[in-house]
N, C-alpha and C positions, 0 to 999 in steps of 0.2 A: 133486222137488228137496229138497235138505235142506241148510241153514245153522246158522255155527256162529258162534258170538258170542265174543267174548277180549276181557275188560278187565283191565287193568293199572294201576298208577302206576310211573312212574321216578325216582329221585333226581332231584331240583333241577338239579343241578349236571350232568346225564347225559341231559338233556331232548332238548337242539343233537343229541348224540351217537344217540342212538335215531331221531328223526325223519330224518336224514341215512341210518343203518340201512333206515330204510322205505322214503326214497326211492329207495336201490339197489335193492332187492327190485319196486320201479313199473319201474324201466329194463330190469332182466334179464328183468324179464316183457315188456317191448314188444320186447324184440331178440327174444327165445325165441316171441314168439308162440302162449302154450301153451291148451289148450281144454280146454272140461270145465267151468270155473266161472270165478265172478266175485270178485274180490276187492278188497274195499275199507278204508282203513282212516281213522280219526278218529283227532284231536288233541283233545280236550275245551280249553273257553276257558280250564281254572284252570293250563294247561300243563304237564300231567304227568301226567295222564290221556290215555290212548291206548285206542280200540276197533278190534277187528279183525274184521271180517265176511266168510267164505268161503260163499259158496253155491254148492253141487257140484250143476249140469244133470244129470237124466237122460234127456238125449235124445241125447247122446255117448256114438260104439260106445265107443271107445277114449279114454278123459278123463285127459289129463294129471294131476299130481298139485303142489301148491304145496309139498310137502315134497322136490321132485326138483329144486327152481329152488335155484341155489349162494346166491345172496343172500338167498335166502331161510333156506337151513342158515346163513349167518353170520351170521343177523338174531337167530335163535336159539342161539348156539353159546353165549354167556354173559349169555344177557335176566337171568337169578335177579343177576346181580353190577349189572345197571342199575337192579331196579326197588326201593322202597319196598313196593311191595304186592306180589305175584309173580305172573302171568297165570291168571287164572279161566278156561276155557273153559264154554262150555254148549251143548248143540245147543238148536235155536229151531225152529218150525214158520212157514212162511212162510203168512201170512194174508192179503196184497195184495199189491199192487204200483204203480206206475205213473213209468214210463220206468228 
């Protein structure tokens, strides 16, 4: 497996705006029911900090892909105009687990 880590900050004022963005991206994944990985994302408490975590299984012949989900291209179509900081990626090595 291999996961990938995204933090960001968004404008103040664009916070409502992004988080609403996320949540479309959680619904078109439950209609689409796509496989391959897991995707989770965080609010940080100072409310403008956002984490995004994809961990891509390798135990799927054929693994969908979260750049193929439409809400998710909209989620990204203008992040650079929402955010204060602009999204960091990094890949991470998974060291545990549990549920």
């Amino acid at each position: 497996m291999t996961a990938t880590i995204v933090q960001y900050q968004v404008k103040p004022e664009r916070a409502e705006e992004n988080q609403k963005l996320v949540e479309a991206v959680f619904a078109d994944l439950e209609a689409r029911q796509p496989d391959g990985f897991t995707y989770k994302v965080f609010r940080l408490e100072d409310g403008v900090s956002f984490v995004h975590v994809v961990i891509e299984h390798d135990d799927v012949e054929h693994p969908d892909s979260l750049q193929e989900v439409p809400a998710f291209r909209a989620f990204v179509a203008d992040i650079a105009e929402r955010c204060d900081k602009p999204p960091a990626a990094k890949g991470a090595t998974i060291v545990g687990g549990y549920r």
